[in-house]
C-alpha positions in Angstrom: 7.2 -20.7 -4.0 6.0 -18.7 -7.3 2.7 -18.8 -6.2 3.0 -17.9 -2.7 4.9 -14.7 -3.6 2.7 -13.6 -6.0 -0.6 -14.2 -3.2 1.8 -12.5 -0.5 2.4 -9.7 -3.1 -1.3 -9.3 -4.4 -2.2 -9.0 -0.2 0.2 -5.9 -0.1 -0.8 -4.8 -3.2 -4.5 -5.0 -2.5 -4.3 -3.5 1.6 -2.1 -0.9 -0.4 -4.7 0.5 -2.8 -7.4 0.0 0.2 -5.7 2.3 2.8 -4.9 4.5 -0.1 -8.7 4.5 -0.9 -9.6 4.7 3.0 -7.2 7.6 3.4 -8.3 9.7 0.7 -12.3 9.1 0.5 -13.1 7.1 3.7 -14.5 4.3 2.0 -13.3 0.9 3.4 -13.0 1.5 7.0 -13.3 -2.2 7.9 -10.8 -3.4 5.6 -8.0 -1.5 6.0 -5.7 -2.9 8.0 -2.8 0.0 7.9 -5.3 1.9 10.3 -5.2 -0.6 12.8 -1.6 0.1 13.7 -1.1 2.5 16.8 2.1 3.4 15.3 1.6 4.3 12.3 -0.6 7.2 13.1 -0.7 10.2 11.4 1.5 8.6 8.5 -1.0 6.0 7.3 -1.2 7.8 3.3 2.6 7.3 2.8 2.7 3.5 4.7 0.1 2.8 1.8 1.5 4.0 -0.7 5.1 2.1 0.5 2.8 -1.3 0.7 1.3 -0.8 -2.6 4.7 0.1 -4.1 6.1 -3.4 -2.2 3.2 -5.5 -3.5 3.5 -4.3 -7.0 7.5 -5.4 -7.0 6.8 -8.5 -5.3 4.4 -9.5 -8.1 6.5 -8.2 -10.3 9.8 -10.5 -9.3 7.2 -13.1 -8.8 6.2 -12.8 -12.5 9.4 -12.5 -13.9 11.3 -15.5 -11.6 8.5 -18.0 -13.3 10.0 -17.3 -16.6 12.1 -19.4 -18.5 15.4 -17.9 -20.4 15.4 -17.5 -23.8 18.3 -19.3 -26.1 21.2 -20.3 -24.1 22.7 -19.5 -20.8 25.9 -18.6 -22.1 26.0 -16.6 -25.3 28.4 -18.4 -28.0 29.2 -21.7 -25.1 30.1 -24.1 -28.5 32.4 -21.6 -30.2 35.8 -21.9 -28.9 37.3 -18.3 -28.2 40.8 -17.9 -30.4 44.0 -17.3 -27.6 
């Protein structure tokens, strides 16, 4: 499941940084996708922006899901509070 988020994350991330690329120079008309959308027009800078932004915090969770917590669960579990 790790794995699949972080591809599904790295896709938005990537077609992200493409339309923003595309939108601001031109380069990479083929491959970006955001352009392709009828209704999107006009707003195709900020919907690449948003998917670049989404990528980066799916990653992100991705990432940070796959690691392991440090020390123990519960803080001070074989101490016996005093009532």
């Amino acid at each position: 499941m790790r794995k699949a988020c972080e591809l599904v994350g790295g896709f938005l991330l990537f077609q992200g940084l493409i339309g923003i690329v595309h939108e601001l120079i031109g380069w990479f008309r083929l491959m970006a996708m955001i352009r392709l959308l009828p209704f999107l027009d006009g707003y195709e800078l900020c919907t690449s922006i948003g998917l670049a932004v989404v990528g980066l915090l799916v990653v992100a969770v991705a990432e940070e899901s796959g690691k392991s917590p440090s020390g123990s669960l519960i803080p001070d579990a074989d101490r016996a509070r005093p009532e």
